[in-house]
TORVEX-949395 format. One record per residue: x, y, z of N, C-alpha, C in turn; residue number from 1; chain. Coordinates in nm, 2 decimals. Example, Ala and Ser with C-alpha at 12.3 -4.5 7.8 and 13.67 -1.06 7.14 Angstrom:
<pts>
1.32	-0.57	0.78	1.23	-0.45	0.78	1.32	-0.33	0.78	1	A
1.28	-0.22	0.71	1.37	-0.11	0.71	1.29	0.00	0.79	2	A
</pts>
This chain:
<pts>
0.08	-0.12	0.00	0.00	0.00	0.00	0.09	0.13	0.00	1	A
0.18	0.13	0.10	0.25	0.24	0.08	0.35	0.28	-0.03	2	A
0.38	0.13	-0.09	0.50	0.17	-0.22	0.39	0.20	-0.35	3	A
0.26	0.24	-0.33	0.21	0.24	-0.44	0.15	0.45	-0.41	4	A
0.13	0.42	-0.28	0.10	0.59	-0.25	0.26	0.63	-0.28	5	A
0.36	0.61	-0.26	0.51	0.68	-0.29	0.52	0.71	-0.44	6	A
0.49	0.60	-0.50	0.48	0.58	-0.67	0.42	0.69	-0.70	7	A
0.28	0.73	-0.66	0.21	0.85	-0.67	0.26	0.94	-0.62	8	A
0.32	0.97	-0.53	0.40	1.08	-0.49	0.50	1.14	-0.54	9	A
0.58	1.03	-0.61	0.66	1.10	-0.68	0.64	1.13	-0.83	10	A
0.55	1.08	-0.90	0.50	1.12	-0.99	0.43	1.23	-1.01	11	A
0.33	1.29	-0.85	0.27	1.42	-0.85	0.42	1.55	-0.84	12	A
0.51	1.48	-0.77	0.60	1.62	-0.73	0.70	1.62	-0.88	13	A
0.68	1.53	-0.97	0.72	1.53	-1.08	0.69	1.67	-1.15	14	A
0.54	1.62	-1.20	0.43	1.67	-1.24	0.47	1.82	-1.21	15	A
0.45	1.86	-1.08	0.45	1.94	-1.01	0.57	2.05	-1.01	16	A
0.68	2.01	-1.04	0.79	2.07	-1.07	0.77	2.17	-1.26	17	A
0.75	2.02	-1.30	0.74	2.04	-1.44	0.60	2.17	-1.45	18	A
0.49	2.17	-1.41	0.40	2.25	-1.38	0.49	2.42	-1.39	19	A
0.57	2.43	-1.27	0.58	2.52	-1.23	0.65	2.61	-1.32	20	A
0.77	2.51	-1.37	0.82	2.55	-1.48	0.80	2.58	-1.61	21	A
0.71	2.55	-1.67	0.60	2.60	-1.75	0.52	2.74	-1.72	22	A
0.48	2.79	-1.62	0.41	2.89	-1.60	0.51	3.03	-1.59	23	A
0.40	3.14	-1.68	0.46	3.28	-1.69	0.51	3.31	-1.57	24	A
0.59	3.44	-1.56	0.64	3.50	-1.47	0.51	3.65	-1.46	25	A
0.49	3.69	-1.33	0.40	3.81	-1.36	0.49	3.89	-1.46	26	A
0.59	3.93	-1.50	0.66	4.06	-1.56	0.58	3.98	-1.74	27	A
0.55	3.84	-1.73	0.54	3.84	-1.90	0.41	3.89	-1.94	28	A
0.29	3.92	-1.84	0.18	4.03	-1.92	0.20	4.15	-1.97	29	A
0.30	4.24	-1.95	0.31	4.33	-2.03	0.37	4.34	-2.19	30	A
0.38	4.20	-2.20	0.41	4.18	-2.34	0.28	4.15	-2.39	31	A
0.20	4.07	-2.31	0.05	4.01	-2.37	-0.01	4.15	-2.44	32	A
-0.01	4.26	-2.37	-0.07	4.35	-2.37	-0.08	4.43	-2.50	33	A
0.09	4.39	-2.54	0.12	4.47	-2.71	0.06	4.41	-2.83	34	A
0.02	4.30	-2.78	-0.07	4.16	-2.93	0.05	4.10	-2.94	35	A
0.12	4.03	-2.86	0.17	3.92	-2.86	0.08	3.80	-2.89	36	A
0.01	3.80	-2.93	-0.06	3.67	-2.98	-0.13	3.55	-2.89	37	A
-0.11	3.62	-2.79	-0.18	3.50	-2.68	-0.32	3.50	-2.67	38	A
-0.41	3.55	-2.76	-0.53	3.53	-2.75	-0.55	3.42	-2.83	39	A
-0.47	3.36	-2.94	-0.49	3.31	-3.00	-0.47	3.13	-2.99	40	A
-0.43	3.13	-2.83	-0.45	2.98	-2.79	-0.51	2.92	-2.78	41	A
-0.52	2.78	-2.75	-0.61	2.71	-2.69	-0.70	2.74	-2.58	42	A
-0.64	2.82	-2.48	-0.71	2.84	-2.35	-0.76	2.99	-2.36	43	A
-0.71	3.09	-2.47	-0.81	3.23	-2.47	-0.65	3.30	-2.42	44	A
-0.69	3.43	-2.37	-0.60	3.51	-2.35	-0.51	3.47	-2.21	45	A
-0.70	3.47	-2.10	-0.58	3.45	-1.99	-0.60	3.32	-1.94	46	A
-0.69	3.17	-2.01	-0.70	3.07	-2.00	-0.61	2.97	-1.94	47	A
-0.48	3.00	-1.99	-0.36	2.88	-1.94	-0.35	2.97	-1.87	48	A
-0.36	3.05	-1.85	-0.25	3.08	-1.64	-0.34	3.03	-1.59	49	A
-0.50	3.03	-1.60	-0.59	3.00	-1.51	-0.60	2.84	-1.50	50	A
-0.57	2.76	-1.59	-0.59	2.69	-1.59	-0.44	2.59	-1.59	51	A
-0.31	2.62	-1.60	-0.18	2.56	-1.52	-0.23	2.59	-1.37	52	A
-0.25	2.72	-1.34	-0.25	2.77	-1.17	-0.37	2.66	-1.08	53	A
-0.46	2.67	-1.15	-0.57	2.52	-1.10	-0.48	2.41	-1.09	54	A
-0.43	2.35	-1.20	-0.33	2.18	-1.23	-0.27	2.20	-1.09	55	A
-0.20	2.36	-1.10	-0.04	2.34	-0.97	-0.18	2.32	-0.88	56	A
-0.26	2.40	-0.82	-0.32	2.38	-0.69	-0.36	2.26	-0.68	57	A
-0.40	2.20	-0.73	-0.47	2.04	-0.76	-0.32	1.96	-0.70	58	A
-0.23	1.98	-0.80	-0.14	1.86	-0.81	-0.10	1.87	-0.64	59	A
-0.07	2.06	-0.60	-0.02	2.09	-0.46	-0.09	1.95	-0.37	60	A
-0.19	2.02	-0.37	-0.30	1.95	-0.27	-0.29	1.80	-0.26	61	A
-0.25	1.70	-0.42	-0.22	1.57	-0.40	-0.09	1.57	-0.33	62	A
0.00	1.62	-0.31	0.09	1.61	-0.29	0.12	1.58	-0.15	63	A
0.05	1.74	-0.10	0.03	1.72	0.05	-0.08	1.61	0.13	64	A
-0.12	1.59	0.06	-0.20	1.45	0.14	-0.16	1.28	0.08	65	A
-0.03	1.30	0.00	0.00	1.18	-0.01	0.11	1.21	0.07	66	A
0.21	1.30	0.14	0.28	1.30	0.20	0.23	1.30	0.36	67	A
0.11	1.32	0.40	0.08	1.30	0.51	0.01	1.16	0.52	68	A
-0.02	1.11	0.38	-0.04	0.95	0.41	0.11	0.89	0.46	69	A
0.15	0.93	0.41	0.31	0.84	0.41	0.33	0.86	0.57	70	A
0.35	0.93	0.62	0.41	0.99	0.73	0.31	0.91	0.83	71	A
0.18	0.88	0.80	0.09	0.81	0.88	0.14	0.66	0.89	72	A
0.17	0.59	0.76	0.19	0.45	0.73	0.32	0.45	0.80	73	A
0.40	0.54	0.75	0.54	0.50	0.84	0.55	0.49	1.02	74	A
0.41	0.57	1.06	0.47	0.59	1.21	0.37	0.49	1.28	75	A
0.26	0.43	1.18	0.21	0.29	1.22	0.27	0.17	1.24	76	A
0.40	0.18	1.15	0.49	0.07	1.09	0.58	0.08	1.21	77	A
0.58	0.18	1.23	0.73	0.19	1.33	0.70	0.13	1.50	78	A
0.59	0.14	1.53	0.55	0.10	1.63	0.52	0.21	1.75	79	A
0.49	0.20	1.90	0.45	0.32	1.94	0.60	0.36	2.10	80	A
0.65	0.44	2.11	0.72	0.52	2.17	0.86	0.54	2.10	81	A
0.97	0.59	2.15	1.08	0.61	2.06	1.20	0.49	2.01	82	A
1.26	0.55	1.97	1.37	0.42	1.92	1.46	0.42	2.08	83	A
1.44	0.50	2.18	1.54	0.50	2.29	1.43	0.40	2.36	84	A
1.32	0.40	2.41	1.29	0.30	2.45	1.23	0.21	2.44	85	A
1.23	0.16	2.27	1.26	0.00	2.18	1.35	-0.03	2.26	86	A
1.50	0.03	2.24	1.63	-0.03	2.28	1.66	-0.08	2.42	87	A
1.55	-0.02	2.50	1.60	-0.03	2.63	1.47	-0.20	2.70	88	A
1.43	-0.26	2.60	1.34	-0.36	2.58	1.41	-0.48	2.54	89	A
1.49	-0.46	2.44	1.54	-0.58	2.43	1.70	-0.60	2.54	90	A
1.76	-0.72	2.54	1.85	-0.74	2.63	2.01	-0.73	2.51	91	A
2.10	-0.68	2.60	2.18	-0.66	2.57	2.24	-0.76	2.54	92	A
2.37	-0.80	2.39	2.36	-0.91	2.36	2.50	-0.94	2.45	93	A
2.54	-1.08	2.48	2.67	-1.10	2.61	2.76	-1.12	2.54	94	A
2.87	-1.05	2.58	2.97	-1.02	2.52	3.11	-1.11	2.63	95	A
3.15	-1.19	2.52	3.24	-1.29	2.60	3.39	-1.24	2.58	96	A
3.48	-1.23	2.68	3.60	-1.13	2.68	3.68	-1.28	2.72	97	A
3.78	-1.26	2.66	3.86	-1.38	2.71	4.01	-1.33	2.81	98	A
3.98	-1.41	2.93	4.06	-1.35	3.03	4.21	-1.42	3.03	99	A
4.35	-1.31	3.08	4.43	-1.44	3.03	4.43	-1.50	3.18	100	A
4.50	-1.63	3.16	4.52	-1.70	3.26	4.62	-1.68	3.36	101	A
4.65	-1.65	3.46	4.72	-1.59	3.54	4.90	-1.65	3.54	102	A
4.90	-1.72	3.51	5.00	-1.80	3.45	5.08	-1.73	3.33	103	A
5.01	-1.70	3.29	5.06	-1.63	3.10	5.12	-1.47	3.13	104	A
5.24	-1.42	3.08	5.30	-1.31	3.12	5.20	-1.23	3.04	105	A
5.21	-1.07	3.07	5.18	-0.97	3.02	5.23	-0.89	2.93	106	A
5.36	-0.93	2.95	5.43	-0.88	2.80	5.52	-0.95	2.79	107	A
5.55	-0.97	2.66	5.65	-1.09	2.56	5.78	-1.08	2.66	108	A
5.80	-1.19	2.60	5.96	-1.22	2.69	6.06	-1.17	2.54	109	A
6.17	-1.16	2.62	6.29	-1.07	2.55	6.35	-1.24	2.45	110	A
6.41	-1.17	2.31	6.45	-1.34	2.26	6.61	-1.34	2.30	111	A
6.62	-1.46	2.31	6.76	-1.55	2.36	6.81	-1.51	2.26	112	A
6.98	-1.49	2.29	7.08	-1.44	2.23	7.14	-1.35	2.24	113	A
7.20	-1.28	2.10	7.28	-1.13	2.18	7.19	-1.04	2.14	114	A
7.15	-1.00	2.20	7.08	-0.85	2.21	7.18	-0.76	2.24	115	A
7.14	-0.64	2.20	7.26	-0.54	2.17	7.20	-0.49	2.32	116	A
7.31	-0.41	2.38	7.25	-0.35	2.57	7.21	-0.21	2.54	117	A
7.19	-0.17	2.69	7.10	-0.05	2.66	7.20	0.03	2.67	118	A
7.19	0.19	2.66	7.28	0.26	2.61	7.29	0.28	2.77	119	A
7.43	0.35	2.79	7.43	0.43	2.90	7.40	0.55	2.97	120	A
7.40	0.56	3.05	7.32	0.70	3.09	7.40	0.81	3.09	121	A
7.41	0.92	3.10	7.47	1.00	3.12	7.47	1.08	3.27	122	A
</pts>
């Protein structure tokens, strides 16, 4: 259910980009004004602003209520209080340390033979 509302989601904010980018800037009516030709479209003079500016609010509005679905499914999914006290639910996993045996030196023994000596002190 939810990888099919995402699929729509991102297809609307597709859409929705692409939308925006297509639409005039306010500064381009003052060209309309000279007979630039925009009466002569499909939508009439001021038809396509009116009707991209509807698409964007439409597509807006899908947008925001497929993102608030999402946000719903995700925090159903997640279960109910935080990730700090999930963790403090389960048991900590035991961690086995290997001790040396009291027998066994702490640090290496020196090797047999000539070793060069230590310097002298001053």
């Amino acid at each position: 259910m939810a990888q099919i509302i995402l699929i729509f989601h991102v297809a609307i904010a597709v859409a929705l980009v692409v939308l925006v980018l297509l639409q005039q800037g306010k500064g381009a009516d003052a060209g309309a004004a000279f007979g630039s030709g925009a009466s002569a479209t499909v939508f009439g003079a001021r038809g396509s602003a009116s009707f991209l500016s509807r698409v964007t609010g439409m597509l807006a509005t899908g947008f925001f209520l497929t993102s608030l679905t999402l946000a719903m499914l995700a925090a159903r999914d997640a279960g109910p209080g935080s990730v700090v006290d999930r963790a403090g639910d389960e048991p900590a996993p035991a961690v086995e340390e290997e001790m040396p045996a009291d027998d066994e030196p702490d640090a290496p023994e020196a090797p047999d033979g000539d070793a060069p000596a230590a310097p002298p002190e001053e």
